[in-house]
C-alpha positions as CSV (number, residue, x, y, z in Angstrom):
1,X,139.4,190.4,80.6
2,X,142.1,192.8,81.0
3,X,144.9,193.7,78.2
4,X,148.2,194.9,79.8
5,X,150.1,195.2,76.7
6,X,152.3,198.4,76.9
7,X,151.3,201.6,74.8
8,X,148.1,200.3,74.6
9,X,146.2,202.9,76.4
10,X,148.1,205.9,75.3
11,X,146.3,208.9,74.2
12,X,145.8,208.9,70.3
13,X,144.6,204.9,70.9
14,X,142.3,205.7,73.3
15,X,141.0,208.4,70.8
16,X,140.6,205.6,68.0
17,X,139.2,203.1,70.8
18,X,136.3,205.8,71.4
19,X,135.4,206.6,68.4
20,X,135.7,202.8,66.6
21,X,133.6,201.3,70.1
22,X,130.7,204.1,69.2
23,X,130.2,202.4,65.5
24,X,129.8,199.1,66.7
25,X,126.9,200.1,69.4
26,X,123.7,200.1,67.8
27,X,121.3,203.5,68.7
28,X,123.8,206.2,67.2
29,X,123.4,208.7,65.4
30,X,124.4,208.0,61.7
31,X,126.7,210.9,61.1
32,X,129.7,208.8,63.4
33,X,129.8,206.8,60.5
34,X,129.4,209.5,58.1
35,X,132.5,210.8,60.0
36,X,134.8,207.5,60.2
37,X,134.2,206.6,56.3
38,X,135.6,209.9,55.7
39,X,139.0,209.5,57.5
40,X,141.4,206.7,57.2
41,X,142.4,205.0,60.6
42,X,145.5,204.2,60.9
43,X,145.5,200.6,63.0
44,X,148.2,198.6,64.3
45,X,148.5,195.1,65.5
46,X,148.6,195.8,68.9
47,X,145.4,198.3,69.0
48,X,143.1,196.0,66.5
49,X,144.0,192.9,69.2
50,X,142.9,195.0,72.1
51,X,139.8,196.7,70.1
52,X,138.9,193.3,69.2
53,X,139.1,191.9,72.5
54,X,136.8,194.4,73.9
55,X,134.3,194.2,71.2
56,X,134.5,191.2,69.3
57,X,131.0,189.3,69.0
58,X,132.5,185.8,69.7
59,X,134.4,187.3,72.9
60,X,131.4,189.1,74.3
61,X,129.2,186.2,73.7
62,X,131.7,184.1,75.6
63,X,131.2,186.3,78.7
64,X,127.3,185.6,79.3
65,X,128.3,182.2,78.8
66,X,130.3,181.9,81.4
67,X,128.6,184.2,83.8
68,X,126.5,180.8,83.3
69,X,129.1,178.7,84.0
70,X,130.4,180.5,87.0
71,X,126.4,180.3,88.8
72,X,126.1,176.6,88.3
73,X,129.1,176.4,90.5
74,X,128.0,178.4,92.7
75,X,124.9,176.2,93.0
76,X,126.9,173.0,93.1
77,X,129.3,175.2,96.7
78,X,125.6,175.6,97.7
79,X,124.5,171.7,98.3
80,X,126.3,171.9,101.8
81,X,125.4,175.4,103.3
82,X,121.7,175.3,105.3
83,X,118.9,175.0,103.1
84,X,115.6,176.8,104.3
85,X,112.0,176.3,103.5
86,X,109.2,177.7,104.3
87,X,105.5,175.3,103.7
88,X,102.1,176.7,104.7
89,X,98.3,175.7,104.1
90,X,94.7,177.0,104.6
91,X,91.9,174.9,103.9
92,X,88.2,175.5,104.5
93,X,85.7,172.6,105.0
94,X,82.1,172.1,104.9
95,X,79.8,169.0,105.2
96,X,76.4,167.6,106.4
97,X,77.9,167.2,109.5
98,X,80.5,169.7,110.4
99,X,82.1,172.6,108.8
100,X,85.6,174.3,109.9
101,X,88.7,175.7,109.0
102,X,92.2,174.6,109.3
103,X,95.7,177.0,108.7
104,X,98.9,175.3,109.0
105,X,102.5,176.6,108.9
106,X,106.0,174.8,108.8
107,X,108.9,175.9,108.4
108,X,112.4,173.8,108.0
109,X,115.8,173.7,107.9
110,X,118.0,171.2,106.2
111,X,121.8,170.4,106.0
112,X,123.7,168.0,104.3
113,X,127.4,166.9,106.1
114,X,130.0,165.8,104.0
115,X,130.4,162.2,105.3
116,X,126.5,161.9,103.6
117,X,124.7,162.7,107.7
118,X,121.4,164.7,106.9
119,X,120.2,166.8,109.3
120,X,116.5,168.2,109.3
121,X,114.9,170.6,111.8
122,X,111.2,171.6,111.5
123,X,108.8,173.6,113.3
124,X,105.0,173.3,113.0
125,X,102.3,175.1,114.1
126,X,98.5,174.2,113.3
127,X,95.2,175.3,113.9
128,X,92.1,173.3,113.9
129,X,88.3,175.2,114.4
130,X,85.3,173.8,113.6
131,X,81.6,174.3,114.6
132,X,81.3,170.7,116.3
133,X,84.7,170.4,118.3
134,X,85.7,174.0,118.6
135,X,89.4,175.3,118.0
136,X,92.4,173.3,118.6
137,X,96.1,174.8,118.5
138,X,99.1,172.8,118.2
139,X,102.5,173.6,117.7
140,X,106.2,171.9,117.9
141,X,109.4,171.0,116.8
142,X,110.8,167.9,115.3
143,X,114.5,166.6,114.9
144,X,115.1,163.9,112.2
145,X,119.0,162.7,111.3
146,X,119.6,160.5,108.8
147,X,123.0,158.8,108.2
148,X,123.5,156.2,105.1
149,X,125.4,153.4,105.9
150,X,126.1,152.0,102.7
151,X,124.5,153.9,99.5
152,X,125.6,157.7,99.8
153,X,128.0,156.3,102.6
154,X,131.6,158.3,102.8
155,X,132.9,162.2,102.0
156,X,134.1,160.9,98.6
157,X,130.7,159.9,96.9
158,X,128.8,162.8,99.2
159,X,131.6,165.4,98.0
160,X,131.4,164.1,94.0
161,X,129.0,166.3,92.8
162,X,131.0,169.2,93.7
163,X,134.1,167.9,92.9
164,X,132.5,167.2,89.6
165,X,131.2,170.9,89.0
166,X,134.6,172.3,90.4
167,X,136.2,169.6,87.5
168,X,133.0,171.4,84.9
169,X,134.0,174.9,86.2
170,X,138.3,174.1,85.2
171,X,136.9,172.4,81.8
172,X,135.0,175.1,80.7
173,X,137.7,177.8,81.9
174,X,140.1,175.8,79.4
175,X,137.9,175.5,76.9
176,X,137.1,180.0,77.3
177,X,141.0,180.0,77.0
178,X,141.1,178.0,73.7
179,X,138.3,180.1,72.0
180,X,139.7,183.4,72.9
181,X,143.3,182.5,71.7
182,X,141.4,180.9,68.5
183,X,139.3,184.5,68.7
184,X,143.1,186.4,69.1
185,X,144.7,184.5,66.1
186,X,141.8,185.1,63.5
187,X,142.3,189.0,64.3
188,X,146.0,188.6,64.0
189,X,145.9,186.4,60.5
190,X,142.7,188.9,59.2
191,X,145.4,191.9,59.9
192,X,148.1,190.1,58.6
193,X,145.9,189.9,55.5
194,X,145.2,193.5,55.1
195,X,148.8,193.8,55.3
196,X,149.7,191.4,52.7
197,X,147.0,193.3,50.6
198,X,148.3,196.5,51.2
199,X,151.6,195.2,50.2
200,X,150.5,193.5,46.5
201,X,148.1,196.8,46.1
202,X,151.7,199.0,46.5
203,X,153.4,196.0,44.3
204,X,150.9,196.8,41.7
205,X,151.2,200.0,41.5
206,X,155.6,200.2,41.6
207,X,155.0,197.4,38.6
208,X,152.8,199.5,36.6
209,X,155.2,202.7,37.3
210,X,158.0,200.8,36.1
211,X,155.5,199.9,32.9
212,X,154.6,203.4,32.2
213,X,158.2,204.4,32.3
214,X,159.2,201.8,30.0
215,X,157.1,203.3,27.6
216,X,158.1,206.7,28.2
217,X,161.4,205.8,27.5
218,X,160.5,203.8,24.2
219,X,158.7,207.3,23.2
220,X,161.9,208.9,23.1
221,X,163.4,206.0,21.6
222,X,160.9,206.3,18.8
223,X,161.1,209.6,18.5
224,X,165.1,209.5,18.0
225,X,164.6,206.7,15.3
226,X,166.4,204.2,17.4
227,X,163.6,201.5,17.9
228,X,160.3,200.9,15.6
229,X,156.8,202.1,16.2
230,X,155.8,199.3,16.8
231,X,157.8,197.9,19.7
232,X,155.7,199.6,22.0
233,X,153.0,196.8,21.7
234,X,154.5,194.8,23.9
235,X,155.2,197.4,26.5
236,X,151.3,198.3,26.2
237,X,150.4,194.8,26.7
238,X,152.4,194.6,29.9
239,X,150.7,197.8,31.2
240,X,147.0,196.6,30.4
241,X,148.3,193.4,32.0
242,X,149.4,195.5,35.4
243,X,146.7,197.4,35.3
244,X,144.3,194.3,35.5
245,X,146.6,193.3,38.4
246,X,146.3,196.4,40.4
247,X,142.4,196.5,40.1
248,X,142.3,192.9,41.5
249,X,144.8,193.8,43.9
250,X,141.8,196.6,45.2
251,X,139.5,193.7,45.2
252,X,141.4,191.8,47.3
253,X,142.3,194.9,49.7
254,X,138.5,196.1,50.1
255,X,137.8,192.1,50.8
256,X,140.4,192.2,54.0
257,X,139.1,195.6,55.1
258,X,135.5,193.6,55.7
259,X,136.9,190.5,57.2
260,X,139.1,192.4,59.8
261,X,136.4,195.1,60.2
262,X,133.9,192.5,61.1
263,X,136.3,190.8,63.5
264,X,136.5,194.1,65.6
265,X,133.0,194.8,65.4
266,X,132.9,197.9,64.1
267,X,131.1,199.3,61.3
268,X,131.8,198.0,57.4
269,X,131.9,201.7,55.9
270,X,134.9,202.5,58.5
271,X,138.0,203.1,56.5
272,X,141.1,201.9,58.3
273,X,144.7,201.1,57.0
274,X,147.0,198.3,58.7
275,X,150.1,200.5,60.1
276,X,152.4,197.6,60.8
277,X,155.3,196.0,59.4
278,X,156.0,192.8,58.0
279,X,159.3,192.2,60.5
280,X,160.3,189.0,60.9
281,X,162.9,187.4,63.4
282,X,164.6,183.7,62.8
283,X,162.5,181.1,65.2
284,X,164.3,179.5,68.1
285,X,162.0,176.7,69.3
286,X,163.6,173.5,70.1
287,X,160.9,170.5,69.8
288,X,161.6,168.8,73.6
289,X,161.0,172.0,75.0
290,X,158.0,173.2,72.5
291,X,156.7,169.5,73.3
292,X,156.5,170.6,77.4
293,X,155.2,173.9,77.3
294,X,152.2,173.0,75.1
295,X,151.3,169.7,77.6
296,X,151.5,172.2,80.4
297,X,149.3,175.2,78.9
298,X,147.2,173.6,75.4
299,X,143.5,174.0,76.5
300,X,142.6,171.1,74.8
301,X,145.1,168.7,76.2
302,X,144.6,169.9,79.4
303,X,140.7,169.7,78.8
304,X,141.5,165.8,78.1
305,X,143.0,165.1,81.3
306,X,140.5,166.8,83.4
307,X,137.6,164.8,81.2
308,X,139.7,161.8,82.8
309,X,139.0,162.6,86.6
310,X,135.5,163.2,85.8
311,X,134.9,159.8,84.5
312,X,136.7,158.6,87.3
313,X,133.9,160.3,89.6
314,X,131.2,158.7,87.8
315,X,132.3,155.7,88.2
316,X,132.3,156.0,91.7
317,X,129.1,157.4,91.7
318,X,127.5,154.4,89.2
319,X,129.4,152.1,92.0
320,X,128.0,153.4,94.8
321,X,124.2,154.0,93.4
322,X,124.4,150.0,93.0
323,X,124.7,149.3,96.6
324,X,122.0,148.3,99.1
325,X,120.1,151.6,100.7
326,X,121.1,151.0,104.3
327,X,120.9,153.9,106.7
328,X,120.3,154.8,110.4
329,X,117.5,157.3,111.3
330,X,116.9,159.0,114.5
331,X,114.9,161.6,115.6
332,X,112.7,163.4,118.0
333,X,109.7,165.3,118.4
334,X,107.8,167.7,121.2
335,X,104.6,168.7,120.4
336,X,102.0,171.4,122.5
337,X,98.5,171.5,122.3
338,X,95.8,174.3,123.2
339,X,92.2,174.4,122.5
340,X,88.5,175.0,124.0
341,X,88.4,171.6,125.0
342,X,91.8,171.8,127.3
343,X,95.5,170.9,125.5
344,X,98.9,169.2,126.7
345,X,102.1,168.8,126.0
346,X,104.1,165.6,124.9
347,X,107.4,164.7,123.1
348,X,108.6,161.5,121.7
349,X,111.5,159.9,119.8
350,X,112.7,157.6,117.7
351,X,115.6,155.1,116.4
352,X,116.3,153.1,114.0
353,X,117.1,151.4,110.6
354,X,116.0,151.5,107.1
355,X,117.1,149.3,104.2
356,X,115.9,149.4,100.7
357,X,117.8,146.4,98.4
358,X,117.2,147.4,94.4
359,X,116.6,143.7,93.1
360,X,117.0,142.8,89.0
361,X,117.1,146.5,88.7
362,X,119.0,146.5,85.2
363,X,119.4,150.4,85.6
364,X,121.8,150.2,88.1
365,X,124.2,147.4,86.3
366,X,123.6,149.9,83.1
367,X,124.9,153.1,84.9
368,X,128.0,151.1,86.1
369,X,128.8,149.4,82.5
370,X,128.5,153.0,81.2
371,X,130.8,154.6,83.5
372,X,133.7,151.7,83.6
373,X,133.7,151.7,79.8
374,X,133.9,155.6,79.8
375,X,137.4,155.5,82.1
376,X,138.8,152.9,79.6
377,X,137.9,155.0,76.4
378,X,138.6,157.8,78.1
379,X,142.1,156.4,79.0
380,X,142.4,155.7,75.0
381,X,141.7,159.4,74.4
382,X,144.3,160.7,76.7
383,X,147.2,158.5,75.1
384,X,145.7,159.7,71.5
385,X,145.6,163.0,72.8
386,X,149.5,162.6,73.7
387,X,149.9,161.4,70.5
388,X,148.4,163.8,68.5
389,X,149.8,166.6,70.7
390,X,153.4,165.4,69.8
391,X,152.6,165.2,66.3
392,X,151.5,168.7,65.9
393,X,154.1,170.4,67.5
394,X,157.1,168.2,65.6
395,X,155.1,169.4,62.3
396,X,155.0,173.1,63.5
397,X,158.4,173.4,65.1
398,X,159.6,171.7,61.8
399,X,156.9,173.3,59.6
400,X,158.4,177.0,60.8
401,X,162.1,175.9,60.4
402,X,161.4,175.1,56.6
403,X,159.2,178.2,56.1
404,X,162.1,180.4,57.3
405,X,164.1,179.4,54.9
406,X,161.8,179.6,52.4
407,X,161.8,183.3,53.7
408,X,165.2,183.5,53.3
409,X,165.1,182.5,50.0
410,X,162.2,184.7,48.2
411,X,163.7,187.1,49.7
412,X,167.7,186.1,48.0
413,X,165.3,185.6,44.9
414,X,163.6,189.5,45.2
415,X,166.9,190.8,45.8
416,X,168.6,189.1,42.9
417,X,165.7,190.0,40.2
418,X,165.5,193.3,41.0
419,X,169.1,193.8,40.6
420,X,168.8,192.0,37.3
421,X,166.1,194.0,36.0
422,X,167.5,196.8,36.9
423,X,171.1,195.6,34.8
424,X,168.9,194.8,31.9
425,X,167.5,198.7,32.0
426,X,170.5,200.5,32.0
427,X,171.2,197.9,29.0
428,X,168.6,198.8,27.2
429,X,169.3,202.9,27.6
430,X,172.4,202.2,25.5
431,X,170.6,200.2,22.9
432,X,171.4,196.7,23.9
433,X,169.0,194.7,25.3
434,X,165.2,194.6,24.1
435,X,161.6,195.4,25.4
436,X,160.6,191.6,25.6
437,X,163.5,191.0,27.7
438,X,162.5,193.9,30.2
439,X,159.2,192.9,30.4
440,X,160.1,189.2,31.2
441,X,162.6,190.3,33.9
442,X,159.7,192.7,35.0
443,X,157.5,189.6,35.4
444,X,159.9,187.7,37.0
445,X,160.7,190.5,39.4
446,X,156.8,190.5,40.2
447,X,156.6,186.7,41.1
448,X,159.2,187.2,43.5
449,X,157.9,189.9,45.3
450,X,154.7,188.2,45.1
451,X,156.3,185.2,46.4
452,X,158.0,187.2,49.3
453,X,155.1,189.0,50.5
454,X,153.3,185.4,50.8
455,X,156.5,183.7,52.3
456,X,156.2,186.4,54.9
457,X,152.5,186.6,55.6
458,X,152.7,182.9,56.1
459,X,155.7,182.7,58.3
460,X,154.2,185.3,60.6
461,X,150.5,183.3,60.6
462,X,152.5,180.3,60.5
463,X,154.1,181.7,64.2
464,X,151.0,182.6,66.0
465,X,149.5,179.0,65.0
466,X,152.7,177.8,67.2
467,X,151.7,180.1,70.0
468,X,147.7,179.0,69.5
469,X,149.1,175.2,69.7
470,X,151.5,175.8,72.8
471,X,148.9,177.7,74.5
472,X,151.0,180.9,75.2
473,X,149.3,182.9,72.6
474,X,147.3,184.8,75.3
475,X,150.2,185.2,77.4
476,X,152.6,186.6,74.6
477,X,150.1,189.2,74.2
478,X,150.0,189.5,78.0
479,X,146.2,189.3,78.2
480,X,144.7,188.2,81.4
481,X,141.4,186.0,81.7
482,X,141.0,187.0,85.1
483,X,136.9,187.2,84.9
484,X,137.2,184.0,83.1
């Protein structure tokens, strides 16, 4: 897997990526941790994608996985190359009569053409001693080819099973794409969270600020005789109320920390801090075009199709596995013999043809049914699949439209009720306007924000599900599954 996303391997990242990568490997000495959880790391977007893509447990499981993958097809390219083998025996006899000894050894070679022509080649060499009829040696060669005429009859149906495990090898590459991207958007949305935290802990704390100076401001008020003693309930109120929202606002933070910490693999007690932004840009996706790109590169979809061809294969193969066993067998055979009792040599060969006709085998008509009915419901799938495909991205290009301007909004809203609040202040500094109505604009002000903050966290999760659904997530990133 290689990440060519720019900056990425600059100097004070690679710093981090050491130091982050020797946490997550068990075996180390325990003062690295003692060391992180002393110093805040400052993380962006960009270096917690490529820390977890180097160390997340989902992504390095998924390599072993398909280093199994990639051997079965390597065993499926095999079924046509020579195969060798190598028998031998060495038996020992003893009787009333007679007793002796007998050795064999055979070696043979195999290969399998792709028109279904089998091709064997064996050498033998025996030898025979025993007390009564001394020692006999024999050895020699033997040529067998087999070519079916019906049943395994024709490149297609010999050439299936690797077409099928070259079909097994694109499937599962698909289906490594879709869990990586799904791997690369739970990093992203987990960061995205710390952010948001981040944000309402800072939120917290500028609301309970603005609290504190309310009552600092109603001190001197007091203290002038301008507004009652008791007025400064309400302001106290409003603090203990901010004060319970900053602690939860912690909570939440330390909660984030974990979830993205444990996403990059690294160790719980590392203290890091999201460095990003929360930068939006207006989306420009029109549906036709969404609609294309996501039939050419969604995993899934493309997973569908390819499930298509194979059931297509096995159909062929069910069909063919029906017919009669009809093939045409040759071969020949030279054979040299030795012993105390004098030897030859001879040769002989054969031709001719073999048939084997299945009859009420119920099997057969089984394996057919099963494969026909597969193409149909798998011809089902793919137009539900189309379907459903559509559907999604309509609701997502549509879904982002409306959550921009929601965005737009919050953000109209935030704007507007800070400026009110902060008209209703310089109101009450001359004496006309009242606590309760600070503290309500104050909580008004706060709900925006709070509504903001979310409106943006969800737009920008909102906009790598669209990439995650069009199946360019990897490639915005400009990560390469080239070992995949």
């Amino acid at each position: 897997m290689i990440i060519r996303r720019a900056g990425f391997m600059g100097a004070a990242y690679g710093v981090l990526l050491q130091s982050a990568l020797a946490v997550a490997q068990p075996g180390l000495p325990n003062q690295n941790t003692a060391l992180l959880s002393e110093h805040v790391i400052n993380l962006s977007l960009a270096e917690a994608v490529a820390l977890g893509m180097r160390s997340n447990y989902s992504i390095r499981s998924l390599k072993l996985q398909r280093l199994r993958e990639r051997f079965d097809l390597r065993v499926a390219q095999d079924r046509f190359n020579p195969q060798l083998k190598l028998s031998a025996t060495h038996m020992l006899s003893r009787g009333s009569a007679d007793r002796g000894r007998a050795s064999e050894a055979k070696p043979s070679v195999s290969v399998l053409g792709e028109y279904g022509t089998r091709l064997e080649l064996g050498w033998k060499q025996q030898l025979n001693a025993s007390k009564n009829t001394g020692e006999l040696q024999s050895e020699g060669m033997e040529l067998t080819v087999i070519q079916p005429l019906l049943r395994g009859a024709g490149k297609d149906v010999t050439t299936a099973p690797l077409r099928l495990a070259r079909l097994t090898g694109q499937i599962n590459r698909l289906t490594a794409k879709a869990s990586v991207s799904q791997t690369l958007y739970d990093i992203i949305s987990a960061y995205h969270g710390l952010l948001k935290s981040q944000s309402q802990a800072a939120l917290a704390s500028k609301a309970l600020a603005r609290a504190v100076s309310l009552l600092e401001v109603n001190t001197l008020l007091i203290a002038s005789g301008r507004v009652a003693e008791f007025e400064t309930v309400q302001i106290e109120a409003d603090i203990a109320s901010q004060q319970l929202a900053l602690e939860e606002a912690g909570n939440q933070l330390e909660s984030s920390r974990l979830s993205l910490l444990k996403l990059l693999a690294l160790d719980l007690s590392t203290s890091i801090h999201a460095s990003g932004t929360l930068e939006v840009t207006r989306p420009e996706v029109d549906r036709t075009a969404a609609l294309e790109l996501a039939q050419r590169n969604q995993p899934q979809f493309l997973a569908t199709l390819l499930q298509s061809e194979v059931a297509s294969i096995n159909l062929l193969v069910a069909q063919d596995q029906a017919l009669w066993d009809l093939s045409w067998v040759a071969g020949v055979n030279q054979l040299r013999e030795q012993g105390t009792r004098g030897g030859g040599r001879s040769w002989d060969s054969y031709t001719g043809l073999k048939l084997e006709i299945p009859i009420a085998d119920m099997a057969l008509r089984q394996g057919k049914v099963h494969a026909r009915t597969q193409v149909e419901q798998q011809a089902l799938i793919q137009q539900e699949a189309r379907m459903d495909l559509e559907r999604q991205v309509t609701d997502t290009v549509r879904g982002l439209s409306t959550q921009w301007r929601q965005l737009e909004i919050s953000q109209r809203l935030t704007d507007l009720s800070r400026r009110k609040l902060a008209i209703e202040t310089d109101k009450l500094n001359v004496g006309r306007s009242s606590n309760f109505q600070i503290i309500s604009f104050e909580s008004d002000l706060r709900a925006a924000e709070e509504a903001n903050l979310n409106a943006r966290i969800s737009y920008l999760d909102a906009r790598a599900r669209r990439d995650v659904l069009l199946g360019v997530l990897l490639e915005n990133w400009e990560i390469s599954l080239e070992d995949f």
